[in-house]
C-alpha positions as CSV (number, residue, x, y, z in Angstrom):
1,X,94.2,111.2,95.5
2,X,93.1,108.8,97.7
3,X,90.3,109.7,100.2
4,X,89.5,106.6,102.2
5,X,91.5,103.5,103.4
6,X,89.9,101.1,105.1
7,X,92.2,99.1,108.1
8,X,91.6,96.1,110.4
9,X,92.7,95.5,114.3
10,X,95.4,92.6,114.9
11,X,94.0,90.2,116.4
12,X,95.6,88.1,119.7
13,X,96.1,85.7,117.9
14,X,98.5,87.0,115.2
15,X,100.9,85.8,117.2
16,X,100.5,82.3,115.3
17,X,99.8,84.0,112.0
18,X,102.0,82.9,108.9
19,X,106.2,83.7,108.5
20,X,109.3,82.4,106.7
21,X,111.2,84.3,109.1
22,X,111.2,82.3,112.5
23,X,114.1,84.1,113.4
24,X,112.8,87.2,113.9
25,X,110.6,85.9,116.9
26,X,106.7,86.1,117.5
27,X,105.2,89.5,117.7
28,X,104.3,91.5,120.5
29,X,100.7,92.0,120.5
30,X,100.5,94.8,123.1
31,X,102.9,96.4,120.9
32,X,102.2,95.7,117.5
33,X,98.5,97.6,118.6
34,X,100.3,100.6,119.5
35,X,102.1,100.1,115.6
36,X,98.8,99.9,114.6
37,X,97.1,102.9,116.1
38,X,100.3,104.7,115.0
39,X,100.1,104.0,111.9
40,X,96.1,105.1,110.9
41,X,97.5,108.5,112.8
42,X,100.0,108.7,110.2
43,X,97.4,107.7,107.2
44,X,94.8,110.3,108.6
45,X,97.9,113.1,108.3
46,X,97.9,112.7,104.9
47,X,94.4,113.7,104.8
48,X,91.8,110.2,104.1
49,X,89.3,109.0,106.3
50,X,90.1,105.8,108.4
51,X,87.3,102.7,108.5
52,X,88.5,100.6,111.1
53,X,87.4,97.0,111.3
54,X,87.4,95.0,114.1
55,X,90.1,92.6,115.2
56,X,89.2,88.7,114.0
57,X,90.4,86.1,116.2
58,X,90.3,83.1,114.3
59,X,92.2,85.0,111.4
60,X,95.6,85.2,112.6
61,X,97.2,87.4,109.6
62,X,93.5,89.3,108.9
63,X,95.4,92.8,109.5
64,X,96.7,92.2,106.3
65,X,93.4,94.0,105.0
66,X,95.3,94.5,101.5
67,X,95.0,90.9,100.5
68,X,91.3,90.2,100.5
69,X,90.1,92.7,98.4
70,X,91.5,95.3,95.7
71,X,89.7,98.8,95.0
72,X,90.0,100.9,92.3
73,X,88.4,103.4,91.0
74,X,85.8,101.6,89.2
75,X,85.4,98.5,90.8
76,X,86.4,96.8,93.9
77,X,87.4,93.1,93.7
78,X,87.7,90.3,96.2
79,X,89.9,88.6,96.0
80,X,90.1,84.9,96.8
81,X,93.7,84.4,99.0
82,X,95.7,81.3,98.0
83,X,97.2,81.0,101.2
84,X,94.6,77.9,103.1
85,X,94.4,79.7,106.6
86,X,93.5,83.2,104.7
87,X,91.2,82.5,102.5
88,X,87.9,83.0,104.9
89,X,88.9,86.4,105.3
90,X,87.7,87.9,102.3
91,X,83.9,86.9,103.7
92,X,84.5,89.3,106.6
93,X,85.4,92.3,104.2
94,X,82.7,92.3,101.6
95,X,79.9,93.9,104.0
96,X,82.2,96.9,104.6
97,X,83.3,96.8,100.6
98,X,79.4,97.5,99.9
99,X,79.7,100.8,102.0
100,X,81.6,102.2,99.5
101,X,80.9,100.5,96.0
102,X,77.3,99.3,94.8
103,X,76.8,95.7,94.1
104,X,77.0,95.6,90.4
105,X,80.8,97.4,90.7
106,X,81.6,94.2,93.2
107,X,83.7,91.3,91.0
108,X,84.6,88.3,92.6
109,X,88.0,85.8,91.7
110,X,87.0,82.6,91.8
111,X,88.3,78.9,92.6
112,X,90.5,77.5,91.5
113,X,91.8,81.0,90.3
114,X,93.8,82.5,93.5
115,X,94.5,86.0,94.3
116,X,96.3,87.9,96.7
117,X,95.8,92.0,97.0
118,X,100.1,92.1,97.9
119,X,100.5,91.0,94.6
120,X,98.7,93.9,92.9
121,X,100.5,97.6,92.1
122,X,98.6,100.2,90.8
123,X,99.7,102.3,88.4
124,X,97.1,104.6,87.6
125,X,94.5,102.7,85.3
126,X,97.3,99.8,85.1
127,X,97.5,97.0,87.4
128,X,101.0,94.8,87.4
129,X,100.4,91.5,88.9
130,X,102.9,89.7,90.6
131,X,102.3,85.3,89.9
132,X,103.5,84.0,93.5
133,X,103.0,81.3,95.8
134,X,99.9,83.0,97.1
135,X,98.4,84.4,93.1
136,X,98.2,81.6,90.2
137,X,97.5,82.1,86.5
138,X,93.8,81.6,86.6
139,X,93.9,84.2,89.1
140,X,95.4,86.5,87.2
141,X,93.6,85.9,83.7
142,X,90.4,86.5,85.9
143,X,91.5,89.6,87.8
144,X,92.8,90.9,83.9
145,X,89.4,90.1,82.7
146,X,87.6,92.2,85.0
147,X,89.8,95.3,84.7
148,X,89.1,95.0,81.1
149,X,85.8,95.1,81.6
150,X,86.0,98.8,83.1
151,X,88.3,100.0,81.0
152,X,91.2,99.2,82.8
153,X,94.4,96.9,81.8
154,X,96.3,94.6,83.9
155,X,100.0,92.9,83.4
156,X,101.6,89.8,84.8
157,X,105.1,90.3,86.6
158,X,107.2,87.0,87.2
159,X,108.8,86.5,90.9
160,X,111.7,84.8,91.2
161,X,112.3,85.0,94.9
162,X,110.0,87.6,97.3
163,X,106.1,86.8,98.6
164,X,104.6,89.4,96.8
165,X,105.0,91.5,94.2
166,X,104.6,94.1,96.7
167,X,107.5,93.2,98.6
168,X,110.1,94.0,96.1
169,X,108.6,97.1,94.3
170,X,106.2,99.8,95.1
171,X,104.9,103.0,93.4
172,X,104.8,106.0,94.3
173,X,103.3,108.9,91.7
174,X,104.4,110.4,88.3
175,X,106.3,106.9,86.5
176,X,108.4,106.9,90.0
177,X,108.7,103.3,91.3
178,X,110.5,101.7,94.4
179,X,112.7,99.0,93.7
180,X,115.1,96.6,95.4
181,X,116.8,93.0,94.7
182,X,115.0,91.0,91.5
183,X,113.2,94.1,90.3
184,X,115.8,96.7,90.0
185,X,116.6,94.6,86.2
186,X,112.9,93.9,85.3
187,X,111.7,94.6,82.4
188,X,108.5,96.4,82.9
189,X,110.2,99.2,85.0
190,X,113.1,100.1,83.1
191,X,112.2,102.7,81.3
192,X,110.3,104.2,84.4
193,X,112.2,106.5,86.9
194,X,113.9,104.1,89.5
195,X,114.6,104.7,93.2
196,X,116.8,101.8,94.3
197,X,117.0,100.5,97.3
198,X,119.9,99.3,99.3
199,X,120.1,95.5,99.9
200,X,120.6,96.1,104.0
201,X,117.2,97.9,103.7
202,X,115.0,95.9,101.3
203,X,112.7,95.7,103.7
204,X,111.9,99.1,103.2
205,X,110.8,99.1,99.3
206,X,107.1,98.8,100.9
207,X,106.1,102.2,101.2
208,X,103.3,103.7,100.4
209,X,102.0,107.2,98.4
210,X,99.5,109.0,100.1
211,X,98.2,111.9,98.9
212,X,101.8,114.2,98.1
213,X,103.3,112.0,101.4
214,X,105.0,108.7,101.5
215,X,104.9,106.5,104.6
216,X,108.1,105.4,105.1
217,X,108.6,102.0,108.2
218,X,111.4,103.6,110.5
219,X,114.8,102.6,111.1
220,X,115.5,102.7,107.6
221,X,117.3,106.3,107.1
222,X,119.0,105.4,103.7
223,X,115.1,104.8,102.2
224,X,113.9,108.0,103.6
225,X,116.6,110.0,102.5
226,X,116.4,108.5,99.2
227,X,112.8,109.8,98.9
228,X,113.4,112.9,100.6
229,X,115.6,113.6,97.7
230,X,113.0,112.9,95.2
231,X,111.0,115.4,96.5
232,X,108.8,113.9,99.4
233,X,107.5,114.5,102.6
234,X,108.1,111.3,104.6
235,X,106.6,110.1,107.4
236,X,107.6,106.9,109.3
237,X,106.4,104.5,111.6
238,X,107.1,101.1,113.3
239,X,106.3,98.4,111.5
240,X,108.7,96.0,113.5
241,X,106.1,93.3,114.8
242,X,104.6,93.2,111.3
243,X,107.5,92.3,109.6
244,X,107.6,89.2,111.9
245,X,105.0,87.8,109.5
246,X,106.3,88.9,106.3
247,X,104.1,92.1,106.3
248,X,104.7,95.9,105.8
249,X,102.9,98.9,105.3
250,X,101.0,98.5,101.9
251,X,99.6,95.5,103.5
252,X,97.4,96.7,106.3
253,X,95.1,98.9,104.6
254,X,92.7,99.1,101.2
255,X,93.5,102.4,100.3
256,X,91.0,104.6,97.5
């Protein structure tokens, strides 16, 4: 059960933040706040309490909370972004991190190992790890090496063609996994109860478990019918100006 999640304002300038998908236009700041708000309503429905940082200006894609750091139940770890124009951001979460784990539960990736939180699933003490464009080897031996070090294991997933690992799969509780495109044949989840996802709503394998509930983004009925049938109680919200910059639920908040 999770019981806090920590979230950040967009910032004004997220307008300029980082996208391979021109097409879909520049957000709407005015309403990618209201998103926002919505969504930490539907996070505090399922019962955690919301930290909400303040918006950062000269971080255009600093919404995207989940990269900078990843918390577990041991330890929390910042990470160290591979994308240039991100990586200053994990500075501006670690004061809020030390709220909520004492310094020597604090682990650090370091140069020139790179690490992105998107490209980190956990599944219970396990923690697959996606190598991307954004998360390199040395990142991952690191981030491996510290979950070892409380007791907990780590895995590398290959990515043939989305951002993150996050993108493509997603868990939700009890060996039950999201899936679409690359990852409906991977290995790792085979043997693992599978909930596929269409292709015309791939976008929608980012969901997230919280607490019994999963957040579902709207205007993708086939995915919440899907989980409906396996038993949840969805909730959705917009996520439309967030997917302008290659984001989605899991991304904007820590959640432990």
């Amino acid at each position: 059960m999770f019981k806090h999640v920590i979230v950040r304002k967009p910032a004004r300038s997220m307008i300029d933040g980082i996208t391979s998908a021109p097409e879909l236009g520049k957000p709407d700041y005015e309403l990618a706040v209201k998103q926002h708000d919505a969504y930490i309503e539907a996070l505090r429905s399922c019962g955690v309490e919301v930290t909400e940082l303040p918006a950062l200006e000269e971080y255009p894609d600093a919404c995207f909370v989940e990269d900078v750091a990843v918390v577990t139940r041991k330890c929390a770890i910042i990470t160290n972004p591979g994308a240039a124009s991100r990586n200053g951001e994990k500075e501006h979460i670690m004061e809020t991190i030390k709220k909520f784990y004492k310094e020597d539960q604090i682990e650090y990736i370091k140069a020139p190992g790179t690490l992105e939180g998107g490209d980190v699933m956990m599944v219970g003490d396990h923690f697959y790890v996606g190598r991307s464009a954004r998360t390199n080897e040395e990142g991952i031996h690191q981030f491996i090496e510290i979950l070892e070090k409380y007791g907990l294991s780590g895995s590398e997933v290959t990515l043939e063609k989305v951002l993150h690992l996050k993108t493509g799969v997603n868990y939700l509780e009890n060996d039950t996994f999201l899936v679409s495109g690359e990852f409906i044949e991977k290995e790792e989840f085979k043997n693992s109860k599978l909930i596929l996802i269409p292709d015309d709503e791939a976008y929608a394998a980012n969901c997230i478990w919280v607490n019994g509930k999963v957040i579902v983004p709207s205007s993708f009925p086939k995915v919440a019918q899907l989980i409906r049938e396996a038993g949840y109680e969805v909730i959705t919200t917009d996520t439309s100006e967030y997917r302008k910059l290659d984001g989605g639920l899991s991304c904007l908040s820590l959640r432990f």
